[in-house]
N, C-alpha and C positions, 0 to 999 in steps of 0.2 A: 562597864557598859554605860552606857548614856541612858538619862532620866530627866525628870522635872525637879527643876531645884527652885524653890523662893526665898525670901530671904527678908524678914520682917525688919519692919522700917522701925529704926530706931537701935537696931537690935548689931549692927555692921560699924565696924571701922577698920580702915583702909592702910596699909601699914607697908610702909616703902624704906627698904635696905640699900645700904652703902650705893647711894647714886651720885660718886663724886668724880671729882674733875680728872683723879685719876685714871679714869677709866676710859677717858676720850685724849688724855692727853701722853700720858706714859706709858712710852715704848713699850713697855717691858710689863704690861696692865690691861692692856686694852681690850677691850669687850668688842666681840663681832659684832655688827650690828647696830652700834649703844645710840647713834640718834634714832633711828626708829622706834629702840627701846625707849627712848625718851621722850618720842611723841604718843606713845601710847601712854606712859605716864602722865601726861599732861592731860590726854583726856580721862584718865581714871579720875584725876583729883579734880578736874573741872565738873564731874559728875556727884564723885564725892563732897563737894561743896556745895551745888545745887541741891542732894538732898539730904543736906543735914547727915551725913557720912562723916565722924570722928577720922580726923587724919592723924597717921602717926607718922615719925622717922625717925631714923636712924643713919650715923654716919658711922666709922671703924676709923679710931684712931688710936697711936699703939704712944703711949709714953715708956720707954725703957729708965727713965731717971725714977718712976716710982715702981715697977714692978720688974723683978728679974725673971729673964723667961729663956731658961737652963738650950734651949734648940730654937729659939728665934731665930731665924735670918737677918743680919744688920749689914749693913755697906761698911766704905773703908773708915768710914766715921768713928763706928761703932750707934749708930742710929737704927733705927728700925728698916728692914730694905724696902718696905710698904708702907703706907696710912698715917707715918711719924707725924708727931704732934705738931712739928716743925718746918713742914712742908703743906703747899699753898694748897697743892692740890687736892688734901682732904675736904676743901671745900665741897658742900653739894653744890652740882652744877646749879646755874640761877633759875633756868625756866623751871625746875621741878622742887624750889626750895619751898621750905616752911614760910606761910603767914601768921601774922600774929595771931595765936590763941592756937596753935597746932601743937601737939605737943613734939618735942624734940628728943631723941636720944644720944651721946655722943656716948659708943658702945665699946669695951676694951676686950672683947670676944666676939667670933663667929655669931652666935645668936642675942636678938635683939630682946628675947625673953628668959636666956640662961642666967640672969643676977638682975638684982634690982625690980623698983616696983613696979616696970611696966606691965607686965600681964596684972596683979591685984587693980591696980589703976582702972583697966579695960575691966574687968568685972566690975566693978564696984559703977560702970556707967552701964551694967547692966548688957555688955558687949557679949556674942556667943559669937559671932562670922568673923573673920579675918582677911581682909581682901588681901593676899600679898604679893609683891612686886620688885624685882630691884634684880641686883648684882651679888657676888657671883652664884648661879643653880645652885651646883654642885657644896658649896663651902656654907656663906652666910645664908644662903633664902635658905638649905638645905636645914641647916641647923635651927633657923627660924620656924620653920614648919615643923620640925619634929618637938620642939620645943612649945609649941602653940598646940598641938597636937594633946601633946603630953599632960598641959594643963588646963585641959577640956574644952577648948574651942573647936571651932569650924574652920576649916582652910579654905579656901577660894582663891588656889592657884594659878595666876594671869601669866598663861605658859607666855604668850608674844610680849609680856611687859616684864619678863626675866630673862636676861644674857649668862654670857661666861666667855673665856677666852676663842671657843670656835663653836661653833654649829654642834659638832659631835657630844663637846662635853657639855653641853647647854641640850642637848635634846635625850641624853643618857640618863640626866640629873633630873630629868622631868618625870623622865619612866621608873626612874626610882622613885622617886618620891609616890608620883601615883599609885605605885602598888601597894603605900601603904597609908595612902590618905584617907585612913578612916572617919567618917563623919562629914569626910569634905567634899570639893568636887572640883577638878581641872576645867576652864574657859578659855576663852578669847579675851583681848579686850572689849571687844563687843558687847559678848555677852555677860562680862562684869558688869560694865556701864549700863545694861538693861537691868538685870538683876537691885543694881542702888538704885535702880528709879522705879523700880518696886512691881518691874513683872515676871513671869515666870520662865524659864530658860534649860532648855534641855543640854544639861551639862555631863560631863565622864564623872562618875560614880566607883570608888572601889568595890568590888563583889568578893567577900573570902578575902583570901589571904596571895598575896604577889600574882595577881592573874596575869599578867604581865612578863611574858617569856620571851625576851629579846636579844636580838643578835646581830653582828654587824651589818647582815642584808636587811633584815625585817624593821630596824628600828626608827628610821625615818617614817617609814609608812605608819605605824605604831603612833607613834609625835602625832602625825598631822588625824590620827583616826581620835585622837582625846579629844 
């Protein structure tokens, strides 16, 4: 259900997943959608930068020369068939990259909080909200969020500033997640960008446990009702 959400100043940092070149440029990768997704990002972080909103990111890149991984997929190389450390395109695209003093993560998992200090980092600046945004629903933001979840934050899921490979598995991935966004609350980009400038925003709310009973007719309607 929809509610009033705010979201105290000081208290929010902004945290954007694998938004890399892949994903606009390889065949075999591409995000439905990904410059739209990518103009919404620009105004997340242009918001987040105005008010003093902690940026984070995160890109996914896979080294096979330091870690063996028994059912990775690699090409005829033997390289990684995604995110190889070796290829251009793990670049994050330039309009949504990091400024100096943003903190950076270059991630060798799905989630940008399953190893290493980023989430103690984010407490320790006294962080509770989590704005998150990026590539792919279903995979990294998914594991992102359960993972930010798990270690006691707020999620503030920017459904129109998260892709995936079509529409369907990008608006399945949302309604999963929703039903179990405890604590948190699905938006707009809109309404994220009001929310960091410090007003109050009638945002989708979890109630109980998966209220959220969808099916291939119902679940668009579903999407656009969060």
């Amino acid at each position: 259900m929809k509610g009033p959400v705010s979201i105290e100043r000081g208290t929010a940092a902004a945290v954007f997943v694998d938004l890399q070149e892949e994903h606009r440029q390889d065949k075999r990768y591409l995000v439905e959608g990904f410059g739209d997704i990518l103009a919404n990002v620009q105004r997340l972080q242009a918001t987040a930068r105005a008010n003093d909103v902690l940026l984070y990111h995160s890109a996914y890149i896979v080294d096979l020369t330091r870690e063996a991984r028994r059912f990775h997929p690699v090409d005829a190389n033997g390289r990684s068939a995604f995110s190889d450390k070796d290829d251009p395109l793990t670049a994050i695209c330039p309009e949504v990259a990091p400024v100096a003093g943003e903190m950076m993560l270059v991630k060798t998992e799905a989630s940008a909080f399953g190893a290493g200090p980023a989430a103690g980092r984010l407490k320790a600046e006294g962080i509770e909200w989590l704005v998150v945004a990026g590539v792919w629903t279903e995979a990294c933001i998914d594991a992102t969020v359960r993972d930010a979840v798990s270690s006691g934050f707020r999620v503030l899921l920017v459904k129109d500033a998260c892709g995936s490979g079509s529409t369907a598995m990008h608006q399945t991935a949302i309604l999963n997640l929703a039903n179990r966004l405890y604590g948190g609350a699905v938006t707009t980009t809109d309404g994220a960008c009001r929310l960091m400038a410090g007003e109050t925003v009638d945002a989708w709310q979890v109630v109980g446990s998966v209220p959220l009973r969808f099916s291939y007719e119902n679940a668009a309607r579903l999407y656009d009702e969060l």
